[in-house]
N, C-alpha and C positions, 0 to 999 in steps of 0.2 A: 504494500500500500504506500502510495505518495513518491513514486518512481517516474519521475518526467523524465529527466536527462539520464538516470542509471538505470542498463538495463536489466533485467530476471535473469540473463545469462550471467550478471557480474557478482550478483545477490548469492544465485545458485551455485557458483563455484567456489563461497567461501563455505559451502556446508558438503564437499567433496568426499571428507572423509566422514562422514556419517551416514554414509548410505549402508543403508539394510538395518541401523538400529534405531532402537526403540529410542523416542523421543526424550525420555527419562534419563536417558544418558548422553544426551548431548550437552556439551560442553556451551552455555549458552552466551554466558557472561565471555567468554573467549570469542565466541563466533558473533556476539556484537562488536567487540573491539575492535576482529576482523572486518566485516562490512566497514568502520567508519573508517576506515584506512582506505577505503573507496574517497577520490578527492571530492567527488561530488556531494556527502553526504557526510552531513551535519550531525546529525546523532540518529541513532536508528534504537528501536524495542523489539524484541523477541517474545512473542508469550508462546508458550504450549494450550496448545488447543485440543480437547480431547475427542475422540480418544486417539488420536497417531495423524496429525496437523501441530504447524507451526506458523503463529503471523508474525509477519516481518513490517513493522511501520517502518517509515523512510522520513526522514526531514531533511531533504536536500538544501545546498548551499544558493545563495538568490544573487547572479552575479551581479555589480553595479557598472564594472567598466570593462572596455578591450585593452587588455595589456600587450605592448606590441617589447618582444624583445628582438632585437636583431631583425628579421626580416620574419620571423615569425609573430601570427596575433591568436593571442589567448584568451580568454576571459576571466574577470580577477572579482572576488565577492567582497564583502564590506570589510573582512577580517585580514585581506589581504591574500589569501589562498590561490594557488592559480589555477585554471580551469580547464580540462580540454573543452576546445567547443565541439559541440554536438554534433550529428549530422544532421538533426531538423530541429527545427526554430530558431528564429529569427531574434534578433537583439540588436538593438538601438542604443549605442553610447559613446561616449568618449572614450578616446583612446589613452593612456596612461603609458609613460615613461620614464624611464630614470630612478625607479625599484631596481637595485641592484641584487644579484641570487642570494648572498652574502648576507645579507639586512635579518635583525632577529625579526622576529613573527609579531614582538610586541611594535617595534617600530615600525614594519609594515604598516599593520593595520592603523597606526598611529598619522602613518601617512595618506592609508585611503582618506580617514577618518578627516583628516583636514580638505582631501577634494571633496569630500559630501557637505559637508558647511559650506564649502566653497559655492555648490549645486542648490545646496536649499536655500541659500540666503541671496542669489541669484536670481533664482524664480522669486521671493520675495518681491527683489524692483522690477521687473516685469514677466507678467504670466510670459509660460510656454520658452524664457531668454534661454535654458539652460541646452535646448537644441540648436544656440550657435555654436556651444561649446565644443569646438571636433578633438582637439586633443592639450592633455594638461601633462608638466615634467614638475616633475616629483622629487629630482634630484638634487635642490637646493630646499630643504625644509624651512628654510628663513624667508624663500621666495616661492610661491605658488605661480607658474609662469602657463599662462591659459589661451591658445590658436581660437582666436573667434572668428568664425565665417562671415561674410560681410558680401554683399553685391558687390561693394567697388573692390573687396580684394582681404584676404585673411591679414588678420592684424593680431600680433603679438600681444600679451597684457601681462605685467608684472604688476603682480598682487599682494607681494608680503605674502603675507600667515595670518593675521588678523583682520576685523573690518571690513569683510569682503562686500558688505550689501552698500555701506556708503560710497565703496569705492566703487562699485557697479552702477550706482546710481548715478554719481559724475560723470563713467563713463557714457550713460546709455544718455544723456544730456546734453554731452556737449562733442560727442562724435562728430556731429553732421558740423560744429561750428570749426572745429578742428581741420575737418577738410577743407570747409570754405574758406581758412586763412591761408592756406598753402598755397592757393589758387593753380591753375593749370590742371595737372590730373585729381590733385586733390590727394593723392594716394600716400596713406599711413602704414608704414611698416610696424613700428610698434609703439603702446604708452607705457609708461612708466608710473605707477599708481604709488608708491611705495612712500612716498613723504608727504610731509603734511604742506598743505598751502602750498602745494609746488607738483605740478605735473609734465612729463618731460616728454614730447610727442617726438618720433621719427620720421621723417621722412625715408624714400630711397638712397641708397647713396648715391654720388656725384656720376653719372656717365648711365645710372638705369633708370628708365622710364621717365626720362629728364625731370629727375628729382634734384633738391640741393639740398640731399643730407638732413641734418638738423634743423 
């Protein structure tokens, strides 16, 4: 029960060596442990059901992002866990980088932990913002650095670790005027949110897309 992404064949081949005996003797508390070593799955229950039946509850893991390492993309849940992806369904999210293999478990999830604040206090300043977000690096925890999608062109945002909804708020405010002072293509490569009273817009550098830099 509660098997989406883990299949019966993966459930059933931790109970391998128990074939032919009676339920009474299997090892149960062992063969839960086994299942949750499935990455998919969060904690699982064993009951014996009489008379010679066993359920197996499932509480799979709920992935939040696409973690891409190298040239591969995975899916990673709230705790930090990584995920194979499935062969069916479908998943909508940001991409995540700069989770090193190395990282303990508590800092992992320490890190998703600051992209979900990041996510919910984003939709905060505007319903539905959190689907510009295509991908966040992870690898400076002082700096949360977030690829926002844009018509006129993906723009980089340095957010700190703190205050993410005020500084989303500035952003989603004063974009449009940001552009309009560059004048010509308008086009921002990245803002800079990280200080107070002070935001530090990019342009292209000199020679692309006849930008002039800063």
């Amino acid at each position: 029960v509660g098997n989406r992404h883990v299949s019966r064949r993966q459930v059933l081949e931790k109970f391998a060596a128990d074939t032919g005996q009676s339920i009474f003797r299997m090892p149960l508390e062992q063969r839960r442990l086994g299942i949750e070593e499935i990455a998919w799955v969060e904690s699982a229950i064993i009951e014996r059901t009489l008379p010679n039946r066993l359920r197996v509850v499932l509480k799979e893991r709920e992935p939040v992002a696409f973690f891409r390492t190298g040239s591969e993309l995975s899916l990673m849940d709230g705790s930090g866990v990584v995920l194979e992806r499935p062969e069916r369904g479908e998943f909508h999210f940001p991409v995540l980088t700069g989770i090193p293999p190395h990282l303990l478990a508590e800092e992992r999830a320490r890190r998703v932990g600051l992209f979900r604040r990041f996510l919910e206090e984003t939709e905060l300043v505007v319903a539905g913002a959190g689907a510009q977000v295509s991908e966040v690096d992870l690898s400076d925890d002082s700096d949360l650095r977030v690829t926002l999608t844009d018509p006129d062109g993906a723009v980089l945002v340095h957010c700190g670790n703190e205050g993410f909804m005020e500084k989303m708020r500035i952003y989603a405010e004063h974009i449009g005027e940001w552009r309009s002072a560059r004048g010509g293509s308008g086009k921002i490569v990245s803002v800079d949110l990280r200080f107070e009273r002070q935001v530090i817009v990019h342009g292209p550098q000199k020679g692309q897309d006849g930008g002039k830099g800063r």
